[in-house]
C-alpha positions in Angstrom: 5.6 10.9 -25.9 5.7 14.2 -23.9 2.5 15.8 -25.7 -0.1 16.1 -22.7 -3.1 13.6 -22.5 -6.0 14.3 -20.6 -6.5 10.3 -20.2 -3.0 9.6 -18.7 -3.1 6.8 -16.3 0.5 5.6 -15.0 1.9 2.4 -13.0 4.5 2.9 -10.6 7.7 0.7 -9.9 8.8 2.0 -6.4 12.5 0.2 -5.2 13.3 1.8 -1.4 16.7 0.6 -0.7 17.9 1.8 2.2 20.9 2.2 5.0 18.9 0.3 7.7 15.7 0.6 6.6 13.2 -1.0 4.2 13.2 -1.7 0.5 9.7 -0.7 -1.1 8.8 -1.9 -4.7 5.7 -0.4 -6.1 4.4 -0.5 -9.8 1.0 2.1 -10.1 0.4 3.7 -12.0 -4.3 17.1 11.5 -5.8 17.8 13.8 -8.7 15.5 13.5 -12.1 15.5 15.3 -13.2 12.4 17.1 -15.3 10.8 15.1 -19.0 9.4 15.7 -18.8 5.8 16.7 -22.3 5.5 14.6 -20.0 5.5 11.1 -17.8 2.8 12.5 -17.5 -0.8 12.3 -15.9 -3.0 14.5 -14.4 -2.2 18.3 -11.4 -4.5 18.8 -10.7 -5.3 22.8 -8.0 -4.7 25.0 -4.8 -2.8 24.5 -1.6 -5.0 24.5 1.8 -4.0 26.2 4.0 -4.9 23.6 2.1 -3.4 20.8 1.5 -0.2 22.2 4.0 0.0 24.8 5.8 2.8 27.0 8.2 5.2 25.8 11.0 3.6 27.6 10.9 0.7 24.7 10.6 3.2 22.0 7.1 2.5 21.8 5.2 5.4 22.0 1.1 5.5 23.3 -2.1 4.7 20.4 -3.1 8.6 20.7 0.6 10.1 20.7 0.6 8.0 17.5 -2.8 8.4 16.3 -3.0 12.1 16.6 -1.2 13.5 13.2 -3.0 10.7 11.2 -5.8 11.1 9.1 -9.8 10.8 11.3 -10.2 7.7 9.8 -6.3 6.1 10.7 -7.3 8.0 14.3 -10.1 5.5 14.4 -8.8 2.5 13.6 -5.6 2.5 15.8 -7.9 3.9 18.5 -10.6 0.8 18.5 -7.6 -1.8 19.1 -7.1 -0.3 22.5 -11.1 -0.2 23.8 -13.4 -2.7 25.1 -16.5 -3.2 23.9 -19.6 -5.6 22.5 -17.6 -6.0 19.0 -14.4 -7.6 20.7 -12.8 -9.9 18.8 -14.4 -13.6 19.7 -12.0 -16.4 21.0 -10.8 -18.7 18.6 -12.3 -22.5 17.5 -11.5 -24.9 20.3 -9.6 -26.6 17.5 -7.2 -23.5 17.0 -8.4 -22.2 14.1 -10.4 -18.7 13.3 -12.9 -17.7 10.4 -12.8 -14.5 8.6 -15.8 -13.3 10.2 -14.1 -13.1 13.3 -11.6 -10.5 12.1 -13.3 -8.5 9.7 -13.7 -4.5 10.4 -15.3 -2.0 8.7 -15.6 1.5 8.7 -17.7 4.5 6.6 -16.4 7.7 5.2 -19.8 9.6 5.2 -18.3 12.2 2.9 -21.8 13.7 1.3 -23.1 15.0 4.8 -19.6 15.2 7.0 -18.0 18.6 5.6 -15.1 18.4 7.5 -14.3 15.0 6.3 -14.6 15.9 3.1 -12.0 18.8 3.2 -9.9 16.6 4.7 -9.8 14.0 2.4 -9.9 16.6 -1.2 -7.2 16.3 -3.6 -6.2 19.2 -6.0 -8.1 17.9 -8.5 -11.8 17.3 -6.4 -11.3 14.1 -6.0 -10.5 11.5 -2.8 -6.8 11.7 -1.9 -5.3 8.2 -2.8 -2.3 8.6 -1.1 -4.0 9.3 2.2 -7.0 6.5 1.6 -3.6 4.1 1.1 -2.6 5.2 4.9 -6.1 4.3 6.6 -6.0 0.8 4.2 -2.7 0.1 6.3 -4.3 0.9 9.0 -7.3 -1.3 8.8 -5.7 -3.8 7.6 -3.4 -3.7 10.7 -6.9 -3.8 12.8 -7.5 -6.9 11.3 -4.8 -8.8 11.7 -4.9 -7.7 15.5 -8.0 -9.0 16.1 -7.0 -12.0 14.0 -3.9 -13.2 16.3 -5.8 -12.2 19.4 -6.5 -15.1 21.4 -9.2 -12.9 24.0 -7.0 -14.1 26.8 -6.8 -10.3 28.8 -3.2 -12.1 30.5 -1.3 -13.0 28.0 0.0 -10.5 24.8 -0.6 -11.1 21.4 2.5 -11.3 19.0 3.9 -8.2 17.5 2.8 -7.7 13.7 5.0 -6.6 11.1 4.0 -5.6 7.7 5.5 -7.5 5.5 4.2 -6.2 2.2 1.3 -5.1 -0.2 1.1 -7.3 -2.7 -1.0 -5.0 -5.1 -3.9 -2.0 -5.2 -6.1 -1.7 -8.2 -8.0 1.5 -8.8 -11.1 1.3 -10.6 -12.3 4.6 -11.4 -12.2 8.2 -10.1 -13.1 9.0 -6.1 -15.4 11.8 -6.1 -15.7 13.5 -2.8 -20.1 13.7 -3.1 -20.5 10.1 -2.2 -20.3 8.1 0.9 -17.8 5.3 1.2 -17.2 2.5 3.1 -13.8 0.3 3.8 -13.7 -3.0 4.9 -10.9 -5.9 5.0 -10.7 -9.2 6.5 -8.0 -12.3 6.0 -8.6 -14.5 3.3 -5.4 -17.1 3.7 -2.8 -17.5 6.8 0.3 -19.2 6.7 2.1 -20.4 9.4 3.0 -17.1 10.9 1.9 -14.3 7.9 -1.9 -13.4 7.2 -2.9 -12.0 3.9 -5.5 -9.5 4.0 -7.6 -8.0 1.3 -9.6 -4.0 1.9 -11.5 -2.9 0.1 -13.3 1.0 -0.9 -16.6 0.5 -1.7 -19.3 3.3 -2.8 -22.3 2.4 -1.5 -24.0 3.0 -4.5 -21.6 1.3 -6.2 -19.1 -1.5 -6.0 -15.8 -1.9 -5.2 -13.9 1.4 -6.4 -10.1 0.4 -4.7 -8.6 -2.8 -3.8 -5.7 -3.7 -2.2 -4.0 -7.1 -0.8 -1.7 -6.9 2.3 0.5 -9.6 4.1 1.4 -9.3 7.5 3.8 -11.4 9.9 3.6 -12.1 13.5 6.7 -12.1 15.3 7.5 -12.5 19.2 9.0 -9.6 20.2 12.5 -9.5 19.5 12.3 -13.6 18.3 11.3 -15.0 14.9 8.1 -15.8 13.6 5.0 -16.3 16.0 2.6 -19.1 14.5 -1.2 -18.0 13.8 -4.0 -19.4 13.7 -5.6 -21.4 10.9 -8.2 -20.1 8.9 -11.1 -22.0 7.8 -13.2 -20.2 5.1 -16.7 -20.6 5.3 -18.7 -18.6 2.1 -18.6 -19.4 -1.8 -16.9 -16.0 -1.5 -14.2 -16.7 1.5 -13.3 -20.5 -0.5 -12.8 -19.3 -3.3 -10.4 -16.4 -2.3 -8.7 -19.0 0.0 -8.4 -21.3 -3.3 -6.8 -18.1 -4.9 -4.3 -16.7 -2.5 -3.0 -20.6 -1.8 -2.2 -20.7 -5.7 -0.5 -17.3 -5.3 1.5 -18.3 -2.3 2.8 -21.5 -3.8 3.5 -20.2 -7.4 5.9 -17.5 -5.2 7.6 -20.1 -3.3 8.7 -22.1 -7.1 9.7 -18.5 -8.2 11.7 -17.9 -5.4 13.7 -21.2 -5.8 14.4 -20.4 -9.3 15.6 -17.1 -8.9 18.8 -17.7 -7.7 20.6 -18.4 -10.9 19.7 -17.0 -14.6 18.0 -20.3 -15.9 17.2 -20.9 -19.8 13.5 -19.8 -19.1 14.9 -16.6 -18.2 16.2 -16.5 -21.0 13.8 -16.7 -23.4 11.5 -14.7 -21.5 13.4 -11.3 -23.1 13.4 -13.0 -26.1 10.0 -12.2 -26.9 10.6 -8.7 -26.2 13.6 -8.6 -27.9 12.3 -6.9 -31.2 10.8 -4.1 -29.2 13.8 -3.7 -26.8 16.1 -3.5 -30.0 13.5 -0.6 -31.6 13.6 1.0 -28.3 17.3 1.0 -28.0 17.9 2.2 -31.9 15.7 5.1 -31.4 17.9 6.4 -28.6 20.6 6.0 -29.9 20.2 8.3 -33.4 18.5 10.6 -30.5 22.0 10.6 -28.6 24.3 10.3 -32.1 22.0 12.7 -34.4 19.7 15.0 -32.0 18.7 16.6 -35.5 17.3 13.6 -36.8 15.7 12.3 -33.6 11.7 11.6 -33.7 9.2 14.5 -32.6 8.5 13.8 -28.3 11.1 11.4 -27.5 12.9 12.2 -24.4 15.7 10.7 -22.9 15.4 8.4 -19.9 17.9 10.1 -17.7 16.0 13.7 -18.6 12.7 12.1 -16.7 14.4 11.8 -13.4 13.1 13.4 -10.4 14.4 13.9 -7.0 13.3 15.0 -3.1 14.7 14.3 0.1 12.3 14.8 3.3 13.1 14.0 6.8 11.1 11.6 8.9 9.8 13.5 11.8 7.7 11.9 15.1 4.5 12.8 14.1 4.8 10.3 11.6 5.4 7.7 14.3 3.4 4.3 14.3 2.6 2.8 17.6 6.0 1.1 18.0 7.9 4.2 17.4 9.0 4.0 13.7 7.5 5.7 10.6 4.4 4.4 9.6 4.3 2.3 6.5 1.5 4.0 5.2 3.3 7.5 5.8 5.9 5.8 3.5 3.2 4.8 0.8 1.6 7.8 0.4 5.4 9.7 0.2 6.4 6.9 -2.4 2.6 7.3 -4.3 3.1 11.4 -4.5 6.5 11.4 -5.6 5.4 8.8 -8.4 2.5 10.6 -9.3 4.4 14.1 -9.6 6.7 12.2 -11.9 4.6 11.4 -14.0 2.8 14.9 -13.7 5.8 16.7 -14.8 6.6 14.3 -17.5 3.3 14.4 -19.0 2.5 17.5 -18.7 -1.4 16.2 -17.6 -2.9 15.1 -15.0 -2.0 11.9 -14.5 -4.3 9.0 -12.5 -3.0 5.9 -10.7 -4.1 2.3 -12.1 -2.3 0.0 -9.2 0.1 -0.8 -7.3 1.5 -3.9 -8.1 3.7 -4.6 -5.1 5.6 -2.8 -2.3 8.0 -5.2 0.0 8.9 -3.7 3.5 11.9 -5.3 4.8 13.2 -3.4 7.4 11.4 -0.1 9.9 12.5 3.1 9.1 13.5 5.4 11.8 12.1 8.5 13.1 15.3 10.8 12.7 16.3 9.7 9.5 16.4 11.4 6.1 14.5 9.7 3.2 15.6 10.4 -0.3 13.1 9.5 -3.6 14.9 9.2 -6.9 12.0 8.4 -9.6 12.6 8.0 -13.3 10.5 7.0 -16.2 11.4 3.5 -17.3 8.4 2.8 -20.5 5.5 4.4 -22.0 3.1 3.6 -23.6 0.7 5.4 -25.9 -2.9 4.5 -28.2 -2.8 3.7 -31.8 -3.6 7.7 -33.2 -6.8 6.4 -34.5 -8.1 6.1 -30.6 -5.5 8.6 -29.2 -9.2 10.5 -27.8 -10.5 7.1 -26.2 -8.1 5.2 -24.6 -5.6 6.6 -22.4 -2.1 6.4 -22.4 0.3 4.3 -19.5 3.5 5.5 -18.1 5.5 3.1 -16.1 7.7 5.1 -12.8 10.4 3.6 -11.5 11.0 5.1 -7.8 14.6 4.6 -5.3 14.4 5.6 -1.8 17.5 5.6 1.1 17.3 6.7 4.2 20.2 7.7 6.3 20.3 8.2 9.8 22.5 11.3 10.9 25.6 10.5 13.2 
């Protein structure tokens, strides 16, 4: 339906195929100041050659890097490279590491920092999410650095990779006249990948964004780099441990089985069959008879929308590629100003439900967005003033690297 809602909320299903680069899937819905340490959480140690190496690698320095990001990213990427009292602590003589020793934190202290606060200010008075979605990359890279480090100042700690973020929920609006604070920490570790949950939190509040990120170590150019186990300790941690473990091996059984169309395939669009076969009769008396078509429906292919942007290297992460988060927010705008024009109202994001990353992207390159409205979904008319109404975008990106 194309009338506008003022209670619009929309998913996102983000696909970023690329020519050598990395294949997102979502489904949603400056020159910076130095900070005062005061706001900040944790200070991780020392800086690490291979992380944050010399230009000659295509690596480029923490501030080259850090400089064009947000105060908060600026932070983050600049307390992996200081030493300090809040160092990272050296893992269990039995190889193993609690969350503790990993978690960071850091405040946004938006009701008394002006400048912060214009910073972070959407067009609509509320928090940027698409800039908040680059400093949770960036924290959550903070953590799993001081995760893998082993606080041995001679030897290098593996390079880490995103490898994706397995969801973000929003729950509720971000209004810029309270104070915040982010915080993540790992809550399960494989043999090589971490999964890491940040979370926003109002401080007179509870937790107003969520969102889970897995990250792999590799060694250098080699395959994976094993990491340490973790060994919960809270009600809190065990039961998120429980959780994630469930997760990881349900994934592993639906990985096996997706190889081939199986029977349980099929009659998993059998229950949505009736509603596929309503869908699919509407459009077509829309496309046969136009003059006989229902009031507000509008054809898929009329929902598209396009942008192409290059990838410049103030975008750079510390290894010299575009940083993920830089890709997030890109994919998150584009899908929001989808929906936007399609709704004609504002529209506001309910999650992310995942985002793979499968290969970097290149600083040089041109990135392409192709979004289109795959399913909506409005109230019953009786409640078309309470509840809001979902749209479902679909988002392709390539990249291609001129010759």
């Amino acid at each position: 339906n194309k009338q506008a809602n003022s209670k619009l909320l929309f998913f996102v299903s983000l696909r970023l195929l690329a020519v050598h680069l990395l294949m997102l899937r979502l489904c949603c819905g400056h020159l910076c100041r130095r900070p005062s340490r005061r706001l900040f959480g944790e200070v991780c140690r020392r800086p690490s050659p291979r992380l944050f190496g010399t230009t000659t690698t295509g690596e480029v320095s923490v501030s080259s890097a850090a400089m064009h990001r947000s105060i908060i990213t600026q932070e983050l990427w600049g307390l992996r490279t200081e030493y300090g009292k809040e160092a990272p602590p050296p893992p269990n003589a039995d190889g193993t590491r609690h969350p503790s020793h990993a978690r960071v934190a850091i405040r946004y202290a938006l009701s008394t920092d002006g400048e912060l606060r214009n910073r972070y200010e959407s067009a609509f008075g509320t928090m940027r999410l698409g800039v908040l979605l680059e400093d949770m990359d960036a924290l959550a890279g903070s953590v799993a650095w001081r995760y893998v480090d082993d606080a041995d100042p001679s030897t290098d700690p593996p390079v880490l990779v995103t490898a994706s973020v397995d969801e973000i929920d929003v729950f509720g609006k971000l209004p810029l006249d309270e104070d915040y604070e982010m915080s993540g920490e790992v809550v399960w570790a494989g043999t090589s990948s971490l999964v890491i949950v940040v979370d926003l939190k109002k401080l007179e509040d509870g937790v107003a964004l969520r969102g889970v990120f897995t990250y792999v170590a590799r060694r250098g150019e080699g395959g994976p780099e094993k990491v340490y186990a973790l060994v919960p300790e809270t009600p809190l941690e065990k039961e998120r441990y429980s959780r994630v473990a469930e997760q990881q091996q349900k994934r592993k059984e639906q990985r096996k089985k997706k190889a081939a169309a199986t029977t349980h395939h099929q009659r998993s669009y059998a229950k949505d069959e009736r509603k596929i076969a309503k869908l699919l009769e509407a459009s077509r008396v829309a496309r046969d008879f136009p003059g006989q078509a229902d009031d507000g429906l509008v054809a898929m292919n009329r929902t598209s929308l396009r942008s192409a942007q290059m990838c410049h290297p103030q975008e750079r992460n510390t290894a010299g590629n575009v940083f993920g988060g830089v890709l997030l927010r890109r994919a998150l705008e584009h899908a929001f100003a989808t929906a936007f024009t399609f709704a004609g109202a504002e529209p506001r994001m309910a999650g992310v439900q995942r985002v793979d990353f499968l290969k970097p992207v290149h600083v040089g390159s041109l990135l392409a967005l192709t979004s289109i409205i795959t399913y909506t979904e409005n109230p019953p008319p009786e409640d078309n003033d309470k509840l809001p109404a979902f749209v479902h975008v679909s988002v392709q990106a390539r990249t291609w690297m001129p010759e």
